[in-house]
C-alpha atoms as one frame of an Amber mdcrd trajectory, in Angstrom:
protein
  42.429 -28.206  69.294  42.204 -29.848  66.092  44.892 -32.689  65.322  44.995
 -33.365  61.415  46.456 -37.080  61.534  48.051 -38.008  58.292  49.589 -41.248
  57.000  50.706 -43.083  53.844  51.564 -40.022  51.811  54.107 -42.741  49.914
  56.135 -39.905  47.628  52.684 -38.358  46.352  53.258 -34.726  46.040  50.067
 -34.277  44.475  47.459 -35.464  47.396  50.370 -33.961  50.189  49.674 -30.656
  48.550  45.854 -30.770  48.533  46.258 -31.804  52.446  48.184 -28.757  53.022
  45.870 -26.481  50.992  42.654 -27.368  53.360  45.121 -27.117  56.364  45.971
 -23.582  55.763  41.958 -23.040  55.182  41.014 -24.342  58.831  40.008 -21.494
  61.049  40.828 -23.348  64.058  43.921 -24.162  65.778  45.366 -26.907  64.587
  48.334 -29.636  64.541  50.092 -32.341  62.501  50.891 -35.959  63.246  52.057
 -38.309  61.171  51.667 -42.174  61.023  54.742 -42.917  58.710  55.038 -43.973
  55.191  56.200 -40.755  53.663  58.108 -42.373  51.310  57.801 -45.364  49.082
  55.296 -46.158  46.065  55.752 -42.541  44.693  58.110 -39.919  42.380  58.300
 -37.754  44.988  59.489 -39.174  48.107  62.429 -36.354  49.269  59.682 -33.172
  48.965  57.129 -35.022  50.359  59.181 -35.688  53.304  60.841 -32.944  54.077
  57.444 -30.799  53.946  55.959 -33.377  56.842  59.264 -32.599  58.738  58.568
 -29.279  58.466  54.654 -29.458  59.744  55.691 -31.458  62.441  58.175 -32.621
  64.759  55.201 -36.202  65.592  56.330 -38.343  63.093  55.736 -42.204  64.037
  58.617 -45.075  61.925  56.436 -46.588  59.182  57.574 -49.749  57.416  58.711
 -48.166  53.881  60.985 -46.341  56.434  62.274 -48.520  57.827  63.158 -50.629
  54.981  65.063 -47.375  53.340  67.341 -48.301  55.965  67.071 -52.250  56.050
  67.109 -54.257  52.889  66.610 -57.168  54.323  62.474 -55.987  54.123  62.986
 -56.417  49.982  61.632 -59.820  49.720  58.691 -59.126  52.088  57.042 -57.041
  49.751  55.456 -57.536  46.364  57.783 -56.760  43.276  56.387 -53.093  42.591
  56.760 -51.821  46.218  60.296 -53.398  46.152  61.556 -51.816  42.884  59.936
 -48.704  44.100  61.728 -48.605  47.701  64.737 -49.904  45.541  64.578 -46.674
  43.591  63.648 -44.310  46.543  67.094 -45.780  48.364  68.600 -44.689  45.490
  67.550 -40.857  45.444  67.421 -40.267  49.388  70.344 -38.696  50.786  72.473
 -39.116  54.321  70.456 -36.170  55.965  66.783 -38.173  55.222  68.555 -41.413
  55.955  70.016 -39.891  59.523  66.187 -38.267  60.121  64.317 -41.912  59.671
  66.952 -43.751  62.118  65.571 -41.181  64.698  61.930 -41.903  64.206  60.164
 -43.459  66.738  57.695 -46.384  66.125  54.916 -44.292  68.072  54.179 -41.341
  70.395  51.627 -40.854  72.800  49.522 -37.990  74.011  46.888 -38.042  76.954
  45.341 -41.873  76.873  45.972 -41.619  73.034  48.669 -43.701  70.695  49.756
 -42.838  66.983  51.199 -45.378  65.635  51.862 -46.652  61.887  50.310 -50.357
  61.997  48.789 -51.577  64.820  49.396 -50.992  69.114  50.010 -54.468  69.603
  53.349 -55.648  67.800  53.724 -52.601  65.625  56.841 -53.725  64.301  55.175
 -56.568  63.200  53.406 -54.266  60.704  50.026 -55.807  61.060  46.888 -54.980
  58.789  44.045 -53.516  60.609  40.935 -53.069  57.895  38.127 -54.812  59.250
  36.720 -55.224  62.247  38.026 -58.874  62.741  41.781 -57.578  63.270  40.320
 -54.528  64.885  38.899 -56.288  67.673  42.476 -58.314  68.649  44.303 -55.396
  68.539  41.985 -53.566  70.701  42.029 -56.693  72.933  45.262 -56.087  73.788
  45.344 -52.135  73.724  46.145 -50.453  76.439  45.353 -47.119  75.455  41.511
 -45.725  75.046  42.340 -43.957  71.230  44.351 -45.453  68.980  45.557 -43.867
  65.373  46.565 -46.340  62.712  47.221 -46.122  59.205  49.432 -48.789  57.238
  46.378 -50.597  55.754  45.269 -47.481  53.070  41.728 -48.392  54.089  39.850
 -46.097  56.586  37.466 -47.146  59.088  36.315 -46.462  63.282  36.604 -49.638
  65.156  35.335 -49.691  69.332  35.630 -52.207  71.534  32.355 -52.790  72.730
  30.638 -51.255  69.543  32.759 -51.915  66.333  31.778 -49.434  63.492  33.734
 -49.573  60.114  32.415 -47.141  57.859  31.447 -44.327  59.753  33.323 -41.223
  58.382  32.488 -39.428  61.820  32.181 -40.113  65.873  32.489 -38.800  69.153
  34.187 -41.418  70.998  34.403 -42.476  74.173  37.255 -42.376  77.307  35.639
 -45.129  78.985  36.084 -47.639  76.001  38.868 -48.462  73.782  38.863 -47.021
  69.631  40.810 -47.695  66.685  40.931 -45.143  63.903  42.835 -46.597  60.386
  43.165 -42.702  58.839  43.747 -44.277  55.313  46.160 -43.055  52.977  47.044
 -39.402  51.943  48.601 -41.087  48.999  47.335 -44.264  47.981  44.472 -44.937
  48.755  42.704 -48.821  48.486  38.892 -48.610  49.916  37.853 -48.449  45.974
  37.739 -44.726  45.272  40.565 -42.260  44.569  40.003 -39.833  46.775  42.816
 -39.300  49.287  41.882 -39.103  52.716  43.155 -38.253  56.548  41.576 -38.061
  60.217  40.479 -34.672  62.034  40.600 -35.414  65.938  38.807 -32.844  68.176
  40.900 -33.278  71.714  39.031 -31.414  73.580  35.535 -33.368  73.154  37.301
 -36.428  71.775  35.435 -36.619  68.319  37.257 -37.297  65.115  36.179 -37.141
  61.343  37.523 -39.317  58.375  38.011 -36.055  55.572  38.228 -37.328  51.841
  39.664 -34.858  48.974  39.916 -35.254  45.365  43.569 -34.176  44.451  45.179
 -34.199  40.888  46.028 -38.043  40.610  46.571 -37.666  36.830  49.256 -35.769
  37.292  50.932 -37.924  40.179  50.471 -40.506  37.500  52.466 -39.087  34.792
  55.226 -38.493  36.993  55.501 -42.452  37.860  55.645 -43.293  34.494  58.368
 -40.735  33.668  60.621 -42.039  36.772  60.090 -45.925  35.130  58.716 -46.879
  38.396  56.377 -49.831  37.552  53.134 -48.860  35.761  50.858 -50.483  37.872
  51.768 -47.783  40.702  49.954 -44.947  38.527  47.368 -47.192  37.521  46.270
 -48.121  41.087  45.754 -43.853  41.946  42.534 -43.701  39.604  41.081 -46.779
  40.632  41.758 -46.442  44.322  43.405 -50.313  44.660
């Protein structure tokens, strides 16, 4: 079976929608997880989460949910992510609200964790996007596949072989792998095009997919909800 492993959609409706449009075009049979970070960043934080609640019921606690719930996160993050999870408070009802305080902070599946950040201290919320912080996580992993998001910059990281930018790879049981998906929604590697993992479970090989979506339009809508500027700007230039 084919598990499409999303993360970071952060409110884009835009890039969700161009996800869900080569989902319904895969001939096999196929699944959703999700790393967290619906919401947050983005004008459309309600649709976009209630359409991943309605793919799947594998929906790992990412930090912009969790500080819907806990303002105390508010002067942990830079000024535009904080008026934007300001304003997303402001527009997400009880029922969302009630869903997030359910979400767990990971799942696990057969020797393999999905997890938002990182499987050592992920409420810690650590960065894995290189293979320096790769390698101490996987240190301490106890699992032999790991999915991560949280970062917005894909990359394959091994134990014994560490591999950044290879977009595909059959892995292996016998050692321990990272996988950073990137971001459905915003992503920073340099280039606009969203992107998401493909993971084969039956002969454990998985495939970084990148799609070009309508960021203008995504765009437009920031500016017309006031959210700060530099949140549209960053979808073109892929920062």
């Amino acid at each position: 079976m084919k598990i499409v492993v999303i993360s970071d959609i952060h409110g884009n409706l835009e890039a969700l929608n161009r996800v869900l449009e080569y989902i319904e075009n895969m001939e096999e049979e196929k699944r959703v997880i999700c790393l967290g970070d619906t919401v947050g960043y983005g004008p459309n934080p309600i649709e976009c989460f209630n359409i991943v609640e309605s793919l799947t019921d594998k929906i790992c606690l990412g930090n912009h949910e969790d500080s819907i719930l806990d303002t105390d996160y508010d002067y942990q993050m830079t000024m535009c992510a904080r008026e934007a999870i300001r304003w997303t408070r402001s527009i997400v009802g009880e029922e969302i609200r009630e869903t997030i305080s359910r979400l767990p902070i990971q799942t696990e599946e057969d020797n393999v964790l999905y997890v938002h950040a990182s499987p050592d201290d992920p409420m810690q919320w650590k960065y894995i996007n290189n293979a320096r912080n790769a390698y101490s996580s996987l240190i301490e992993m106890k699992h032999s596949l790991c999915f991560v998001g949280h970062s917005h910059i894909p990359g394959t990281y091994t134990y014994n072989e560490l591999q950044g930018n290879s977009n595909k790879a059959t892995l292996s049981k016998g050692d321990k792998t990272i996988v950073n998906v990137g971001s459905v929604g915003q992503p920073r590697d340099g280039s606009p095009m969203l992107s998401f993992a493909l993971f084969d479970d039956d002969n454990w090989s998985v495939e970084i997919v990148r799609l070009e979506y309508d960021y203008q339009e995504t765009m437009t809508k920031i500016e017309e909800a006031n959210l700060p500027l530099f949140l549209a700007e960053r979808l073109a230039r892929g920062v």
